[in-house]
C-alpha positions in Angstrom: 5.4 -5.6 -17.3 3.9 -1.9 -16.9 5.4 0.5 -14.8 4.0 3.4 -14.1 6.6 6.4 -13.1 5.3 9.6 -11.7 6.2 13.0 -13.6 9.0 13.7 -11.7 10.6 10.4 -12.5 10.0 11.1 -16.1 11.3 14.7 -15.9 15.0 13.2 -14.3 14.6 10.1 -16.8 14.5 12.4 -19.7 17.4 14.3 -18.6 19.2 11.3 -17.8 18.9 10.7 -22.1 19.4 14.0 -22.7 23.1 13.7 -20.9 23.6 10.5 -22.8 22.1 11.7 -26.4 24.4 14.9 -25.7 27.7 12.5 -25.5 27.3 10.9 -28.5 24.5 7.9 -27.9 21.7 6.8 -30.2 18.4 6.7 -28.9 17.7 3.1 -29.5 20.7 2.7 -27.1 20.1 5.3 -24.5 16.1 3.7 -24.4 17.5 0.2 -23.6 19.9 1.4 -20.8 16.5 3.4 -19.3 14.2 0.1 -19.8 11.8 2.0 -22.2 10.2 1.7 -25.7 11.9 4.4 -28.3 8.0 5.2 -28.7 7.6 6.0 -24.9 10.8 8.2 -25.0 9.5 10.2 -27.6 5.7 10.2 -26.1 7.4 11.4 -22.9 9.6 13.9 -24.6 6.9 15.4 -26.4 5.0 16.1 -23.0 7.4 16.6 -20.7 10.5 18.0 -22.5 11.5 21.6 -21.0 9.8 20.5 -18.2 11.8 20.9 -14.4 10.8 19.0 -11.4 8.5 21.1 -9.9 6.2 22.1 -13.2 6.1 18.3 -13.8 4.5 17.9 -10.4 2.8 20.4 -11.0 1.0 19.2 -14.0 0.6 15.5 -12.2 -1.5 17.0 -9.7 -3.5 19.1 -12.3 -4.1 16.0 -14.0 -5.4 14.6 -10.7 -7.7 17.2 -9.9 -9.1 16.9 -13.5 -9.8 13.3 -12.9 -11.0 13.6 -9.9 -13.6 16.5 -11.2 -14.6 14.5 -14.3 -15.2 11.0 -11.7 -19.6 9.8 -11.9 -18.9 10.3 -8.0 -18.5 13.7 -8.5 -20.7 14.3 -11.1 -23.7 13.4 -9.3 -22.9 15.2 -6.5 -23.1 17.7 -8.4 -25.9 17.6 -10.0 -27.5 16.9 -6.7 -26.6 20.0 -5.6 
């Protein structure tokens, strides 16, 4: 089953591994105890890693917007315009 987790989740799941990684766990391991693919860890690390809270909400509701501007809705009304 897909889940889909808002940045903010990822941004405290990823220091939740970090926590673990930094005590001595494997990633394989640390993945299983979060309920995530080893590929979606790294996916996730390599897009939100750094990241704090805020900036990751940030960046959720940049990516929003970008939808939002690149919808056909919206691209006919402007080209009405």
């Amino acid at each position: 089953m897909k889940k889909r987790r808002s940045a903010e989740q990822i941004v405290g799941l990823l220091r939740q591994a970090d926590v673990d990684l930094g005590k001595g766990a494997h990633v394989p391991d640390v993945c299983r105890r979060l309920g995530i693919s080893q590929q979606t860890y790294y996916r996730w690390r390599t897009k939100y890693g750094g990241m704090d809270r805020k900036m990751a909400k940030q960046l959720q509701r940049s990516e929003e917007h970008t939808s939002e501007l690149q919808s056909p809705d919206h691209l006919v009304c402007r080209l009405l315009l």
